[in-house]
Structures are given as structure tokens and as C-alpha cells.
Legacy VTK file of the C-alpha trace (Angstrom):
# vtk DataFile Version 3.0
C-alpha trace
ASCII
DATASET POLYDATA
POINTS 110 float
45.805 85.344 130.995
48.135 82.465 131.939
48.609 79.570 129.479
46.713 76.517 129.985
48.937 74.369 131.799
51.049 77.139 133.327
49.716 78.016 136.803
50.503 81.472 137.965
53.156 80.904 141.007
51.779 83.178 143.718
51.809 81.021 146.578
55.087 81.374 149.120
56.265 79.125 151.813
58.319 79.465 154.645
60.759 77.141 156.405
63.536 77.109 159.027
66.235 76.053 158.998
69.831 76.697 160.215
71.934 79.752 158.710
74.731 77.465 157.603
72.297 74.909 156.082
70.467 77.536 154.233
74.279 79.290 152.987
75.451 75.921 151.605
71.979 75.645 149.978
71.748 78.694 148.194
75.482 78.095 147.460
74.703 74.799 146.263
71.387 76.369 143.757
74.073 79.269 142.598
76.840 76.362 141.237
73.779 74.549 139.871
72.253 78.083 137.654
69.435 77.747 139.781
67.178 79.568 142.156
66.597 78.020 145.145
63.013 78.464 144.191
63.237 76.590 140.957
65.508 73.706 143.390
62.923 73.447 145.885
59.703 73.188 143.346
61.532 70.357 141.590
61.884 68.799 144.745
58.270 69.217 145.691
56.967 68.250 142.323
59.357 65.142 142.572
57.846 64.750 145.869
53.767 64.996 144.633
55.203 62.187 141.590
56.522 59.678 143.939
53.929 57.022 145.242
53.796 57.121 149.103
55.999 54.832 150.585
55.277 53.672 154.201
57.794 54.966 156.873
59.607 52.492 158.685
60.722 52.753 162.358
64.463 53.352 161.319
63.873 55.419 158.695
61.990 57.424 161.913
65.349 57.163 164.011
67.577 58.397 161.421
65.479 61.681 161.138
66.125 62.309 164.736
69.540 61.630 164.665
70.006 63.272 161.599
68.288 66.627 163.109
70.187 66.247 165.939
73.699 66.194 164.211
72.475 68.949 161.823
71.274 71.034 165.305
74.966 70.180 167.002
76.957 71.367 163.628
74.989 74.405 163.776
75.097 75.189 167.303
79.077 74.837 166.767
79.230 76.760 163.979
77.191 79.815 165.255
79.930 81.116 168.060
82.249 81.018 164.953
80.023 83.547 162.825
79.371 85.428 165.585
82.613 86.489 166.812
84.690 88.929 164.670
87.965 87.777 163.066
89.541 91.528 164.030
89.546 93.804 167.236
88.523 97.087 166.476
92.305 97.908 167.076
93.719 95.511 164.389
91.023 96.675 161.919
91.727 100.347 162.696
95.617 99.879 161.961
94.759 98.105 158.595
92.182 100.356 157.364
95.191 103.104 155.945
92.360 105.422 154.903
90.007 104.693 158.132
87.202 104.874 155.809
85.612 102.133 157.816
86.165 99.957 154.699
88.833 97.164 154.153
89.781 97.663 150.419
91.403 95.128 148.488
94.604 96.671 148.992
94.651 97.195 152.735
93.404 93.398 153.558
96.241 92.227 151.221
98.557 94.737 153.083
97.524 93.168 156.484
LINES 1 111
110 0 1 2 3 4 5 6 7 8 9 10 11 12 13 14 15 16 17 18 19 20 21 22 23 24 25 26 27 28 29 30 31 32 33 34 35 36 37 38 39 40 41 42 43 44 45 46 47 48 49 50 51 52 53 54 55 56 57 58 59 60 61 62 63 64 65 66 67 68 69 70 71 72 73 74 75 76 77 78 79 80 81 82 83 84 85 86 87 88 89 90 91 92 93 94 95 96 97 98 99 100 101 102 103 104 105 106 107 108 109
């Protein structure tokens, strides 16, 4: 059985959030040594710790403009991962072997 005090962690959760908040996150957990799982139980036990603190109207307003700036960075950032850095013709000429593959060699090459 599990130890007492040591609860068996089979509950998940799911959030969204946008792809280049969740890559600097998990970037973020990997120069920590962490998984993001053990980053975002601290945060929730930290969380549960913490008396409750009432929310004031500008703490309110800087949520929303805070999502909103977070929504506009991502929106602006999303054309950028979407659109390759290569036509199919450049890549063709660099990949020597046409293995479909950029080695090392070939990108430096470029």
C-alpha cells in the first residue's frame, strides 16, 4: 500500500493555454530539473497554504489586461510558427542526399 502521508497521485488536470506559453514553461521546468508536474503541484500546494486574500477591483483589471497581452503575443507569434523558414526548393538544394532529412552537415553547408 501507499505510505501514510503519501497519497497515490492519480488524479490529472487539464488546462489551456497558448503553445508559446506552454514551450517557455516546460523550458522553464527543464532549466529548473523539474517536471512541469512537480512545478505545477508546488504551485497548487503553495496555493491550498496561502490564506485567501480578497480580490480587489485592480487586481481584477490587471487579469484582463494581462490575458489580453498574453492572447496578442500569441496571436503574433502563431503566423511565425506556422510558416516554414524554407521553400521546398531551397530545402531540396540543401538536402545533398535528398533523404528528406537536413543533417548537421548539410544545414551548416547551407
Amino acid at each position: 500500500m501507499t505510505e501514510p502521508g503519501r497519497l497515490k497521485k492519480s488524479e490529472s488536470l487539464e488546462i489551456r493555454i497558448p503553445y508559446p506559453t506552454k514551450e517557455a514553461f516546460m523550458a522553464r521546468c527543464r532549466a529548473d530539473g523539474r517536471s512541469a508536474s512537480e512545478a505545477l503541484r508546488a504551485f497548487i500546494d503553495q496555493q491550498l497554504e496561502a490564506p485567501a486574500k480578497p480580490r480587489s477591483p485592480r487586481k481584477g483589471l490587471r487579469l484582463v489586461v494581462g490575458a489580453a497581452i498574453a492572447a496578442a503575443v500569441g496571436a503574433a507569434a502563431l503566423p511565425s510558427l506556422a510558416r516554414p523558414s524554407l521553400s521546398h526548393a531551397q530545402f531540396d538544394r540543401i538536402d545533398a542526399d535528398h533523404d528528406g532529412v537536413l543533417s548537421r552537415a548539410e544545414y551548416a553547408a547551407r
